[in-house]
N, C-alpha and C positions, 0 to 999 in steps of 0.2 A: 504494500500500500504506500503512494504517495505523499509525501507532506507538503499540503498547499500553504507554503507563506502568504499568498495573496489574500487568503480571505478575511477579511473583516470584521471584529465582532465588535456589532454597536450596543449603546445602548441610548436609550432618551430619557434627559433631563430636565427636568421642570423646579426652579428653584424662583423662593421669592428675591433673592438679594444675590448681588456678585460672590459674595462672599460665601454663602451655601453653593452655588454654582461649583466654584473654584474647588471645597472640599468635597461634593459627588463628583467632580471629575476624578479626582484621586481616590477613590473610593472605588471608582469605576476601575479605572489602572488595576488597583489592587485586585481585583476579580476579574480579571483577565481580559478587559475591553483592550482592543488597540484604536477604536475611533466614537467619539460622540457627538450625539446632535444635542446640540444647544438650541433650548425653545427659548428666543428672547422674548416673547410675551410674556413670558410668566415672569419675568421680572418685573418690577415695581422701578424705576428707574426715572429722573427729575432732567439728566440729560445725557445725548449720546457718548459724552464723554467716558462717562461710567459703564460703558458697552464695550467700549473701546479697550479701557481697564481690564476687562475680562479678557477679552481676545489675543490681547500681546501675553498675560496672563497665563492661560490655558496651558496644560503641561501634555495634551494627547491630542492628537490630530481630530480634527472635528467637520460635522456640518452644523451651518448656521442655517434657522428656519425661523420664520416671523409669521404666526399662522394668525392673519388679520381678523378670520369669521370664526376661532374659538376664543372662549373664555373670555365674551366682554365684560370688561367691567371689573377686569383683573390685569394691573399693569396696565402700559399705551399701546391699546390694540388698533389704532390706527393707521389706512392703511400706507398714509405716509410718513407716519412711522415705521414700519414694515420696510418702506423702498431704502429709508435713512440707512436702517439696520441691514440692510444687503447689499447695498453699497457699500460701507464703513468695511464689512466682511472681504468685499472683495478685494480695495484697497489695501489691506491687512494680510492679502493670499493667504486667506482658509481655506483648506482643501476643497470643503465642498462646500456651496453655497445652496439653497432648498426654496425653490419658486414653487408656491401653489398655481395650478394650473388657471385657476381663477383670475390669477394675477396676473399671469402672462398675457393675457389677454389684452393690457395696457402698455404693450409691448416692452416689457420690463426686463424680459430677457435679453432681446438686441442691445438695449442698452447696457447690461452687466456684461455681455461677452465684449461690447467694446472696450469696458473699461479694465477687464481683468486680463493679469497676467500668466498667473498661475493656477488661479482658483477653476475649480470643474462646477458647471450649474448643473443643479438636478433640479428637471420639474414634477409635480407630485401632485398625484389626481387620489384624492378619498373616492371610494365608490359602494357606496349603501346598494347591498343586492337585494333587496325588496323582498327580504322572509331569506333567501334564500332556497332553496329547495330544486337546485340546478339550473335556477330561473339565468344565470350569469353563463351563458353560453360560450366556449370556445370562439367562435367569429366577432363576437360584439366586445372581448375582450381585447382579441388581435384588431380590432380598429380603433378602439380606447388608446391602445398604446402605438399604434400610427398616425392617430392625431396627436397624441405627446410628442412625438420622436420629428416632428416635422416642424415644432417649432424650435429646433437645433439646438436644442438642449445636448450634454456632453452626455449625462445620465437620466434615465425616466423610472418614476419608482409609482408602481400600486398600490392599493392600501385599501384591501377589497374587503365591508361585512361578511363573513360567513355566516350562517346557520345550520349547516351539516361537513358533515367533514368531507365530504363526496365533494363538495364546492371548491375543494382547495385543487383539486387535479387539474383546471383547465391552467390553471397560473402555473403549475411545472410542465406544462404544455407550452406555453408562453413565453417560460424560461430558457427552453433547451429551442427555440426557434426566433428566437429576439436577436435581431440584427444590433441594435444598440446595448451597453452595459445596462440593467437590467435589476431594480430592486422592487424582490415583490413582500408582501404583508398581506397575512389573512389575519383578521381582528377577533378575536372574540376565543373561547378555551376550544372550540370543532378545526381552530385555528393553525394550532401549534405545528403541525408535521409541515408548515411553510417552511418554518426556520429548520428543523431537525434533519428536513431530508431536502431543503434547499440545493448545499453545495452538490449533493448527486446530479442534479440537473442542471448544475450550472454559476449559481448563483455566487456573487461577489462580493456579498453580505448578508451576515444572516443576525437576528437583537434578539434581544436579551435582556430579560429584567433585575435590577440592583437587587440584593440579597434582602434587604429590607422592605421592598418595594416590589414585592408578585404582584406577577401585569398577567392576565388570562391571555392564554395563546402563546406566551414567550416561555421559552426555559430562562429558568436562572441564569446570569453570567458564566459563574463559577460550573454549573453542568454540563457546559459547553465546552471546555477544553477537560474538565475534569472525569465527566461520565460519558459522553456522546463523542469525544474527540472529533469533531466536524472537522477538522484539520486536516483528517488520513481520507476523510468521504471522497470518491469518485465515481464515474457514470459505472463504474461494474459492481461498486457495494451492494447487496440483496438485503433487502430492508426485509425485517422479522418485526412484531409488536405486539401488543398486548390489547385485543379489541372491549373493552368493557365498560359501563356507564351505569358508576361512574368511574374515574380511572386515576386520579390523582393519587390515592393510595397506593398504587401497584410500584411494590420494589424489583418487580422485574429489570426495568433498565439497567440498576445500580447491580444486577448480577451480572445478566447478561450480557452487557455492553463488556464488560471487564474479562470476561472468559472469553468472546469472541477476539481482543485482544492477545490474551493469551496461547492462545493458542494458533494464534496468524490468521485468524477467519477474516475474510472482507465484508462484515455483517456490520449492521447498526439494527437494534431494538428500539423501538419508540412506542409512549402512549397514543392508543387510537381510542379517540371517544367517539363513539358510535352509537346510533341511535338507531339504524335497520340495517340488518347484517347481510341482509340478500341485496340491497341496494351497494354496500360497501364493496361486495364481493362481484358486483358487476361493472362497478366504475374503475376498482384498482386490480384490473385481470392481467397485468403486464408478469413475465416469470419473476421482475426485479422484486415482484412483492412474496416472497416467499416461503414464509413461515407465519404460524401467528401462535400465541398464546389466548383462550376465548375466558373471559370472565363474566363475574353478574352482567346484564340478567342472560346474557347469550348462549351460554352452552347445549339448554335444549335445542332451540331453534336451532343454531350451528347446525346441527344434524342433518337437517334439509338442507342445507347449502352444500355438503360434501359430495361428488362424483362418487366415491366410496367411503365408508367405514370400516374400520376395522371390529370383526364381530362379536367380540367384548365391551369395545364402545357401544356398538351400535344395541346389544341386551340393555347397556346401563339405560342407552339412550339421552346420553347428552357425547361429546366432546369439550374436552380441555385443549386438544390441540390440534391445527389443522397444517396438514404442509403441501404446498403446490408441486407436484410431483414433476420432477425438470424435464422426464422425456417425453410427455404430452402436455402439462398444463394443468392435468385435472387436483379438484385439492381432495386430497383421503386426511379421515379423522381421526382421532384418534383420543384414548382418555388414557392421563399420566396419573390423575388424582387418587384413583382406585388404590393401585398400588403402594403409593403413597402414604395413604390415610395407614393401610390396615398394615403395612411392615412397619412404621413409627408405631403403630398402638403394640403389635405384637414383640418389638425389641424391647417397647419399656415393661410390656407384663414380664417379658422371659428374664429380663436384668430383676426384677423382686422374683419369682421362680428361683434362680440360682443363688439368691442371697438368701432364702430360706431351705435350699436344699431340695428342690422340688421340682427339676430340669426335666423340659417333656420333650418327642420328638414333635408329638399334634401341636397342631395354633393352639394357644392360648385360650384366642378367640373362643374357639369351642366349648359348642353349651353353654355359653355365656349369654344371659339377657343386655343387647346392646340398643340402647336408648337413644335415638336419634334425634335432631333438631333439625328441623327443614329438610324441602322436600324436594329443592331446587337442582339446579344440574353437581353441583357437590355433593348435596344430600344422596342423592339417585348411585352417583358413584361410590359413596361409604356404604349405605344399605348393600347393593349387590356384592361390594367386597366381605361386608360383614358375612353376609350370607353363605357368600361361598366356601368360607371358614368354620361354619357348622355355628353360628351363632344363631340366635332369637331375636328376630329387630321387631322394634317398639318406634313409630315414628309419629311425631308429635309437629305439626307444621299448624301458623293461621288460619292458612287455607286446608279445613278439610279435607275434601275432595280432593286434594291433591296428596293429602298423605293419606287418603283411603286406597290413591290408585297405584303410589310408590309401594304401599302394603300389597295387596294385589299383587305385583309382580315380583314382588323377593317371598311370598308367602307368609308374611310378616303382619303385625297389628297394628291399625290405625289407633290411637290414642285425641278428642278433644284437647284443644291445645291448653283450656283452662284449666283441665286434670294436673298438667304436668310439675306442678310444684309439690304437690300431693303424692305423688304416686312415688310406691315403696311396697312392691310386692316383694323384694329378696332383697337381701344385702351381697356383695361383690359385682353388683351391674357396669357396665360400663357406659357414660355418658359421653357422647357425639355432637359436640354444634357445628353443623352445618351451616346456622344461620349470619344473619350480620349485624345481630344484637350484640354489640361489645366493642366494634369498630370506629373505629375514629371516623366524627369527631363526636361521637356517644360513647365515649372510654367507660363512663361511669354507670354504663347498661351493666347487665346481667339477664341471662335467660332464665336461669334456675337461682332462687335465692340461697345464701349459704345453709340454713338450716336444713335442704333440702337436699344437697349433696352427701351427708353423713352415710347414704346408703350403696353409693357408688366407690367402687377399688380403684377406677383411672377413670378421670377427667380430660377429653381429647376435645380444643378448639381451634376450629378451621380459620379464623380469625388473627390474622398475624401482626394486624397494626391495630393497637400495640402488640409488640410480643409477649409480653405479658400482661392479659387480659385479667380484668377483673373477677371474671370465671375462675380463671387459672390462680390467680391470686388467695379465691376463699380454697378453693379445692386442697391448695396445699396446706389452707393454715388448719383443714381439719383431717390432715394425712392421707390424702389419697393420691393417686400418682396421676404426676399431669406431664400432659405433654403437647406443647406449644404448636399454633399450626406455622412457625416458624419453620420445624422439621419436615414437616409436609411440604411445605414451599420449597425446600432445599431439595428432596426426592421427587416432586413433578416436574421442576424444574430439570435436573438432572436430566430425568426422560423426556423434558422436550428440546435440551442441548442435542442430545444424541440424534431426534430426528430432525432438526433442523440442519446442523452438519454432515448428516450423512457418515458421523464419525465418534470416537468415544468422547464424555464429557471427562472434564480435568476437576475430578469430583474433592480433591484437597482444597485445591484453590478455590472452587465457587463457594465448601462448606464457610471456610475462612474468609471468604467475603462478606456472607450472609450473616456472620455471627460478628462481624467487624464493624459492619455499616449498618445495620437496621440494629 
């Protein structure tokens, strides 16, 4: 893999006074920016002098932007004020100077190319997609950006609403087919994969939000050299990611980004938030999208979107992972979680087994009443593993009917889910949350109240942020053996390295990741 010195990593600043300006740009520095825009609106400023102060000032290569139709009423939003401020920039050779397209209109550009020496003008079109919902078409984007590019601008940048993530594909369309340099921007969190798999297609900047400062749609500064190495990205890296909604939780990246290194893979992992998985799965059909990881609420469905499954998956009847198979195209599915779940429950029973002297060759599992929580595409995969292990499942979900029908097919018993604090038909059961009662940012959930665990030998939550769950928390203070679904994540994970590369996972290094980082 290559390392691209050229690219760019900005970020945008909006500060009231010179003096906050000056410390977010070092700030910026510090987290890895090599270029920033300076919004001078948003300073508060008496005269251009004090502008000026900043610019000679300024310790990182920047663009200067004066965006005259936001934030009235905050600083001189007028718009000659604006022209002051982009002229002063140019005469000063800031890299890049940032004309709203609006403004070009007052042929504002002509006159800055004349006067600049060094500086590059970028004109910059906002463009609200109306809902979105692929309503921003391929064609009407390529003429968006050849009416830019025609008022001779050096660089043209977009800065398009999304509302599905499917909307982001025409702009790396756009990307890899723009005659001119080229800076695009999808706004909003369905946003983010502009910047993450930008430089794949092209792209000569990619932003990024200050550590203090999460902007929806941006990765952090620091995740950008540090987890996603955009630096090594090139048009042959096979983007893998994690389809789930919602998705901000998911420490996939922070594994797999890092073993794909490791191991010399040309792969990047990124969050995909997805809202209709058959839509998703018809817009991004190219082979570079290669792998995925399927989470809430997608794994049922996932199922229908597969060419094949594999027929273990396909009994549980959901999918945790799908891979586009390279010598036709089609994606087979596949579930990592099954295994997962019930070899983490079954090493922590046999580690108390062998400290009591009572080492078996059967699962553990066996004969064991196992108590499940939810009914959803995890829940479906613990049930059928439990099952297959010789246990009793008991499964307890909101929605009835839907743990009447997971019961139904592992031969198991549906349970009213308001039973479930009550219920104590034997002591050594083993408790399963499936659910996402406990996850951040409801840390302070709980499925089962502490009093109510006294009856269960091991405490299993599928639940990994926090790693230790409030569940897991009471389970050990009244001795039962818990086990984190941190462990589970490190074992699905594992099996979905192995099918994505086509080869073994580097199973030290990712445990040591996992146990390092989250």
């Amino acid at each position: 893999m290559g390392f691209r010195s050229d690219l760019l990593i900005c970020t945008t600043l909006e500060c009231e006074t010179k003096e906050e300006m000056l410390a977010a740009i070092h700030r910026a520095k510090e987290e890895g920016a090599n270029l920033v825009e300076l919004c001078i609106d948003s300073i508060s400023f008496s005269h251009i002098s004090e502008v000026e102060g900043l610019l000679r000032q300024r310790t990182l290569p920047s663009i200067v932007s004066f965006r005259s139709n936001l934030r009235r009423g905050r600083g001189c939003s007028s718009k000659k004020t604006g022209l002051q401020v982009l002229r002063l920039a140019v005469e000063l050779d800031v890299e890049f100077v940032q004309v709203e397209f609006e403004m070009a209109k007052e042929e504002v550009i002509t006159e800055l190319m004349s006067r600049r020496s060094n500086s590059k003008i970028i004109i910059s079109n906002y463009i609200n997609n109306g809902g979105g919902g692929g309503t921003l078409c391929k064609e009407k984007l390529g003429n968006i950006a050849i009416l830019l590019q025609s008022t001779g601008a050096d660089v043209i940048q977009l800065v398009v609403d999304v509302a599905y993530i499917t909307d982001v594909a025409p702009l790396f369309h756009l990307l890899v087919h723009s005659q001119v340099p080229l800076i695009v921007r999808a706004v909003g969190d369905r946003g983010l994969i502009s910047q993450l798999l930008g430089p794949k297609y092209g792209a000569i900047v990619v932003w990024g939000s200050l550590g203090d400062k999460p902007e929806l749609g941006l990765p952090p500064l620091r995740s950008i050299a540090q987890v996603y190495n955009l630096e090594f990205i090139n048009p042959d890296t096979k983007v893998f990611g994690v389809i789930s909604n919602p998705v901000g939780h998911s420490k996939g990246p922070l594994l797999h980004n890092p073993a794909f290194r490791h191991t010399g893979y040309n792969g990047i992992y990124v969050p995909l938030l997805v809202d209709n998985i058959k839509e998703f799965f018809r817009v991004y059909s190219s082979s570079d999208f290669a792998g995925f990881s399927v989470g809430i609420p997608h794994k049922e469905a996932a199922v229908g979107c597969c060419d094949e499954v594999d027929p273990f998956a396909k009994s549980i009847g959901a999918v945790n992972t799908i891979i586009r198979r390279p010598t036709d195209g089609k994606l087979i599915g596949y579930n990592t979680d099954c295994h997962a779940c019930i070899t983490a429950i079954e090493e922590a029973l046999r580690e108390r087994q062998i400290i009591n002297g009572q080492a078996s060759h059967t699962s553990p599992i066996a004969g064991k009443l196992f108590v499940l929580i939810g009914a959803g595409g995890a829940g479906r995969a613990m049930a059928f593993g439990a099952k297959s292990k010789g246990a009793r499942v008991v499964i307890f979900n909101r929605n009835f009917e839907r743990a009447k029908a997971l019961a139904s097919a592992v031969s198991g018993e549906a349970l009213p889910y308001e039973c479930l604090d009550t219920y104590c038909p034997e002591k050594g059961m083993i408790l399963a949350n499936a659910s996402a009662v406990g996850m951040q940012p409801n840390a302070d959930q709980t499925p089962v109240p502490k009093e109510a665990l006294k009856s269960y030998e091991l405490v299993f939550d599928a639940v990994y942020t926090p790693r230790n769950t409030r569940l897991l928390q009471e389970a050990a203070e009244i001795g039962a053996i818990v086990v984190s679904g941190v462990e589970m994540f490190i074992r699905q994970a594992l099996g979905q390295f192995k099918l994505f590369t086509g080869g073994l996972a580097p199973e030290d290094f990712m445990r040591k990741t996992v146990l390092e980082k989250f």
